[in-house]
C-alpha positions in Angstrom: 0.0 0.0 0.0 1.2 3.4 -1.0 0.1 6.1 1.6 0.4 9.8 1.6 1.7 10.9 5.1 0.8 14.2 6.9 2.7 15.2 9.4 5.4 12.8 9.4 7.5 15.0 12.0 5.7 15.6 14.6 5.4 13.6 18.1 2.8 11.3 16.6 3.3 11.5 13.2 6.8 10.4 13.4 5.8 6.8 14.7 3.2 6.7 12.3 6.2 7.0 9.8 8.1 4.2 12.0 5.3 1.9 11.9 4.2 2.0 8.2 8.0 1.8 6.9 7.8 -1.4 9.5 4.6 -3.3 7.7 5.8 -2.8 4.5 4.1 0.4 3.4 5.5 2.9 0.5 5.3 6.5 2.4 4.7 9.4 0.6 5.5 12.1 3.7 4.7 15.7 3.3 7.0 17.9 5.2 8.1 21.8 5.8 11.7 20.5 6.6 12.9 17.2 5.2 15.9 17.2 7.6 13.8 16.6 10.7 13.3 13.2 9.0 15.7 11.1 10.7 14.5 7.7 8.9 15.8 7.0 5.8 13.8 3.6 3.7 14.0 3.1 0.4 10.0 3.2 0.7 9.9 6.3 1.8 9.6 9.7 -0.7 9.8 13.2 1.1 8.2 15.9 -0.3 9.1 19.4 0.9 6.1 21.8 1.1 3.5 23.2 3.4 0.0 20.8 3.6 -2.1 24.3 3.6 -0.3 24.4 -0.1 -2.8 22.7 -2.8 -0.3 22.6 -5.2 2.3 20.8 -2.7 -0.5 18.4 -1.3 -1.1 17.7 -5.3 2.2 16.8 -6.1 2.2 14.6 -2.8 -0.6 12.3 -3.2 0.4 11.4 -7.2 -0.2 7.6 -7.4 -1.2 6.7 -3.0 -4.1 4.3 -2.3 -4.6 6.3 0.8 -4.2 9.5 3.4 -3.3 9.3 6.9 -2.6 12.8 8.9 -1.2 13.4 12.1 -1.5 17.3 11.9 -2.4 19.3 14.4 -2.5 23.1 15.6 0.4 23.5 16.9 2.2 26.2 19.9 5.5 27.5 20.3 5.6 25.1 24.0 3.0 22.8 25.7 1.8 25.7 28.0 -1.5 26.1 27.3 -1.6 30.2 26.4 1.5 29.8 24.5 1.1 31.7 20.9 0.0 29.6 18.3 2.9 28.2 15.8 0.3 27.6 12.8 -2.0 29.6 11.8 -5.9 29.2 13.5 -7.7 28.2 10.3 -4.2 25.5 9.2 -6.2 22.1 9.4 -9.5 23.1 7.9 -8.2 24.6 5.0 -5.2 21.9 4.3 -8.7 19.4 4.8 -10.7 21.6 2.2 -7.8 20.7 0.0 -7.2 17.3 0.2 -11.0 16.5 0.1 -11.0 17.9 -3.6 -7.8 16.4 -4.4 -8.3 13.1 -3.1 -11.8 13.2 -5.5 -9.5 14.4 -8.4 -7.2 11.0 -7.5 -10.1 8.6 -6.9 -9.1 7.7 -3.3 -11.5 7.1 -0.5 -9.7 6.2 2.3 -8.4 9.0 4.8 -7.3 8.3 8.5 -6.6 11.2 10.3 -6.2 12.5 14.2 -8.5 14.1 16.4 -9.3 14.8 20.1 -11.2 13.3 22.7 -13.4 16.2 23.6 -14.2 17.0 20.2 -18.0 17.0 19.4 -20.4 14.6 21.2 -17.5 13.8 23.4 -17.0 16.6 25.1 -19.5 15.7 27.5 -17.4 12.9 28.4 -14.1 14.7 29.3 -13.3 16.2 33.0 -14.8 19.5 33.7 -10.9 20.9 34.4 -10.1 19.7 30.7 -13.0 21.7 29.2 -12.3 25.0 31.2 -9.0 24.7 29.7 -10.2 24.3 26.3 -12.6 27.0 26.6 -10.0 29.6 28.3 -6.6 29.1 26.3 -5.0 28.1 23.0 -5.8 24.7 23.5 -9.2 24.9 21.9 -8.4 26.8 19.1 -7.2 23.2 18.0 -9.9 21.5 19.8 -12.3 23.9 17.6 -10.5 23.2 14.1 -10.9 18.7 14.6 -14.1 20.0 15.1 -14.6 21.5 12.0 -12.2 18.8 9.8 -14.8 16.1 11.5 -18.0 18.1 10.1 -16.0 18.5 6.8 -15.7 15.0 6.5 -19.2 13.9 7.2 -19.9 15.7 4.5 -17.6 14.5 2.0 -18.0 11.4 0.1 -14.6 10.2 1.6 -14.1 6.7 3.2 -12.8 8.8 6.7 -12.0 7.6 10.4 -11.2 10.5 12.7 -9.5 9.4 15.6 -9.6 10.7 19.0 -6.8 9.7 21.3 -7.4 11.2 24.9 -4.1 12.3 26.8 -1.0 11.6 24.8 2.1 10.4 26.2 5.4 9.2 24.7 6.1 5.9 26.7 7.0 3.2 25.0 5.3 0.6 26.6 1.4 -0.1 25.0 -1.0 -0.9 27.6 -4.5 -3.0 26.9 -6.2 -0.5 24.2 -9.5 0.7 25.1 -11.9 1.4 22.3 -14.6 4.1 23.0 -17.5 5.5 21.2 -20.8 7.1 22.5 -18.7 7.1 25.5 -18.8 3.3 26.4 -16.8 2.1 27.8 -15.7 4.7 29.9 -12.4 5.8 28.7 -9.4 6.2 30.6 -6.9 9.6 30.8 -4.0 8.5 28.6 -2.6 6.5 25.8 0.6 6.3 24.0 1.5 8.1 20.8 2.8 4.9 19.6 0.0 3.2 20.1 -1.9 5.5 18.5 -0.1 5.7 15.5 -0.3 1.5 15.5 -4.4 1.9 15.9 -4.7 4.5 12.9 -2.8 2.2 10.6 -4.8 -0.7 11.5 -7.8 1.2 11.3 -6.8 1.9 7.3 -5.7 -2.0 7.0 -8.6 -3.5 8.1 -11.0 -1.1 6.8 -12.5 -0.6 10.5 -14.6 2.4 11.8 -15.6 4.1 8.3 -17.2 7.2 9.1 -16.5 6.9 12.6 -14.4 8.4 15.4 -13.5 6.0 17.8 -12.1 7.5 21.6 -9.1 5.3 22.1 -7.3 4.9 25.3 -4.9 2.4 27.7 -5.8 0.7 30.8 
């Protein structure tokens, strides 16, 4: 399978990178700055550019099967009121984008990130988590999966938006926990490495089209 890779250099993306390289996959990755790619495979094809840029995304996604994104509204720290490092509006218009283009390309199968608190899940999260969302920079991402979810439900695309709750980078994976209409309960944290294993298998086995599955580690 030949995938188009968004966000190939960032804390999750980057194990999504590790892992499809690993089963055999051939990557196209989309990057800003090709040297933060520290993997080099002969199934792996970098492409420097921005994903907001059409014709960049175009040039990308010549000849894939599929699109999995790890993007994400970034900041210049993890402190919560630190200044954004993309702009507000990055992931919806880099979606607008890729919707059209993967039309033009006749592929249906996109497997991107998303948040648990996005949506019908926010009900679900702690009431400290949504005061944070709600009072600093961290919703300005929390309100752009929002909008790339709606974008996809209406969209003819063959989409799972994934919605890890509290990221960490520990190695170790835990039992998963697969959530959605907020049963089972989910738990506070899961691995980025596990979460880049789930979204692959989710585009593998073809599981939880037009869905967005809260995933988390007991």
């Amino acid at each position: 399978m030949k995938i188009l890779l968004l966000g190939a250099t960032g804390r999750t993306g980057s194990h999504i990178l590790t892992e499809a390289l690993k089963r055999g996959y051939e990557v196209h990755a989309l990057v800003r700055d090709p040297s933060k790619v520290k993997i080099q495979s002969i199934g792996l094809v970098l492409f420097t550019g921005n994903p907001e840029n059409r014709m960049a995304l175009a040039k990308a996604i010549e000849g894939c099967d599929a699109v999995v994104s790890a993007l994400n509204i970034s900041r210049v720290s993890d402190f919560p009121w630190a200044r954004l490092r993309t702009p507000v509006d990055f992931l919806e218009n880099m979606l607008t984008h890729l919707i059209e283009l993967m039309s033009d390309e006749q592929i249906k199968r996109l497997v991107l990130t998303s948040a648990w608190g996005v949506g019908d899940s926010r009900k679900e999260i702690p009431g400290w988590f949504r005061w944070f969302i709600d009072n600093s920079n961290v919703g300005k991402a929390y309100s752009q999966h929002e909008i790339q979810e709606n974008l996809l439900r209406n969209s003819n695309l063959d989409w799972t938006a994934v919605r890890p709750v509290g990221l960490t980078n520990r190695n170790k994976i835990k039992e998963l926990v697969v959530s959605e209409q907020g049963k089972p309960r989910p738990r506070l944290t899961i691995s980025r490495k596990h979460t880049a294993q789930f979204m692959l298998n989710c585009l593998e086995e073809a599981s939880y089209i037009r869905a967005t599955p809260v995933i988390s580690e007991k």
